[in-house]
Phi, psi and omega in degrees: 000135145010104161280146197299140126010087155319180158273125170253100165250145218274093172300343203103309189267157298240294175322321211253300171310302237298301180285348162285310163312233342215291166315294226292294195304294162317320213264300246247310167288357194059010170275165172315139152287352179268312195292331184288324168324283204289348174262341171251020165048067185201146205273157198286334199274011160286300219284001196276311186320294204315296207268021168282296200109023176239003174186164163297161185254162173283173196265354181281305180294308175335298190278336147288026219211325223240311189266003128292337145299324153098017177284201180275066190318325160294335171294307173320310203291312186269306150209070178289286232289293170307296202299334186285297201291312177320320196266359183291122165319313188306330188312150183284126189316126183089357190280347189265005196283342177240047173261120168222142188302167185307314177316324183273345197269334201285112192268141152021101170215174170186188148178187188202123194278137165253180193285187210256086207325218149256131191302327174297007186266330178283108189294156189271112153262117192293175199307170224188176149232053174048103164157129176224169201263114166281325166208168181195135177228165163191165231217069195269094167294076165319324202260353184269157142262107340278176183292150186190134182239139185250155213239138184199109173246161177218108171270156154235129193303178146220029179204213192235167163040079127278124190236018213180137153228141186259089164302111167227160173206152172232134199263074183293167185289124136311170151336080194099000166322082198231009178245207256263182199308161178275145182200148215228148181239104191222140193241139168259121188286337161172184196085041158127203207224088189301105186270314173256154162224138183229168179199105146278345177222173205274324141301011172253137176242148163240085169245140184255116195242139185260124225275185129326317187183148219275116176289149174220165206328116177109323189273138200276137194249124167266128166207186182232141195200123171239129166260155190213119167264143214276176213252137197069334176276158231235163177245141161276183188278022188213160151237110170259145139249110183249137176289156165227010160212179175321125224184074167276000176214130157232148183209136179206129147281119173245128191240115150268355163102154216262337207245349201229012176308141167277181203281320182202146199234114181246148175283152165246133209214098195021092185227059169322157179339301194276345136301334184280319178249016170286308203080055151212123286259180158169002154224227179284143201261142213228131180246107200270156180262180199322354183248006147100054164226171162182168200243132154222183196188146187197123180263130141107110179246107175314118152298166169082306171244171226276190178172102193140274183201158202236193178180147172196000000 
């Protein structure tokens, strides 16, 4: 039999993401760690080894570990392939902090149509799937039961018919988090019509949201979105917007309340993964005023990495 499930804390880096998807997944198919053994013809204390976090699994235990599970094998497959070339002496300092799996790349989106600029009004967009963030502001309440962030993004298409944006956000684990599944309360206040919600992962959300009417090329889309953590589940200590495509502004309010300010508040600023979770200070130290709120704001945003405020 089996030994019970360590505790895994999620530090950033590249080995430590690797086995948490890999627990996320297991977790998700509902086998066993003995049952997950005998289906992937692997010993229980291998695949229990693969999701300890103390080295990569081979990729040959991976894809049985994967194909027992009932995952994406080509995803997998890509990325073991990132985090193994990362972990290469050769690798560049830092190369493995903004790997993140294919499931996880899909950024924030929503929208509302206005009129329709002059195409010279438009910054040159790299290839795509037609559409980039012109701005996205938002109103993260610390201080409501429950906690909730309301969301107001504004896109512009680069292509023709976007009749749809597919939304993900993800609701990470605090430190030593280990009970029951995760869960997001998220409402569309307008700009289109939310129709699906999907959680593909046990920290990951999906919603596919539908627009009025198929936006074309140039023209720009508005919406609104609240989000919610359900009452008792616990929050991490940081809110990041990480782009996974072109993104010129974010500007976020944050209210802690005039009685609940924290001991200390830092910006996050291309902020790879593993900064966003060391919890240390690394950019300007963020001060709220006497009603326990403050303001930042960051133009032209690195894909891949993080951006907004960290807290202890």
């Amino acid at each position: 039999m089996g030994r019970p499930e360590e505790p895994l804390e999620r530090d950033g880096s590249p080995v430590r993401e690797f086995a948490f998807w890999l627990r996320d997944l297991r977790r998700r198919s509902g086998l066993t760690y003995d049952q997950l053994g005998k289906n992937a013809h692997y010993a229980t204390s291998t695949v229990q080894a693969a999701t300890a976090g103390q080295r990569l699994p081979t990729l040959r235990v991976t894809q049985a570990f994967v194909k027992a599970c009932g995952g994406d094998a080509d995803q997998w497959r890509e990325y073991w392939t990132q985090v193994r070339r990362a972990l290469d002496r050769g690798a560049p300092t830092g190369a493995g902090r903004s790997i993140e799996p294919a499931w996880a790349r899909t950024a924030m989106t929503t929208t509302l149509p206005l009129p329709e600029p002059a195409r010279s009004d438009l910054p040159e967009e790299p290839a795509g799937d037609g559409w980039f963030f012109e701005s996205f502001s938002a109103l993260l309440r610390l201080e409501a039961d429950p906690v909730e962030a309301i969301e107001f993004r504004r896109v512009v298409a680069t292509t023709d018919d976007i009749a749809e944006l597919v939304t993900s956000l993800s609701v990470p684990r605090p430190p030593q988090d280990s009970g029951a599944e995760r869960d997001l309360q998220s409402e569309l206040l307008y700009g289109g019509s939310l129709e699906r919600r999907l959680q593909p992962y046990d920290s990951f959300f999906q919603n596919v949201i539908v627009l009025p009417r198929p936006l074309r090329n140039g023209e720009r889309h508005e919406y609104a979105i609240r989000h919610r953590i359900p009452a008792g589940q616990n929050m991490t200590s940081h809110y990041a917007h990480v782009p996974y495509r072109r993104s010129d502004r974010f500007d976020l309010r944050v209210r802690f309340g005039a009685k609940s300010a924290p001991r200390e508040v830092w910006a996050l600023r291309d902020a790879p993964t593993a900064v966003i979770y060391a919890r240390q200070p690394t950019a300007e130290i963020l001060v709220p005023d006497r009603f326990g709120e403050l303001e930042v704001s960051f133009e032209k945003l690195r894909p891949g990495l993080g951006y907004g405020i960290s807290w202890r």
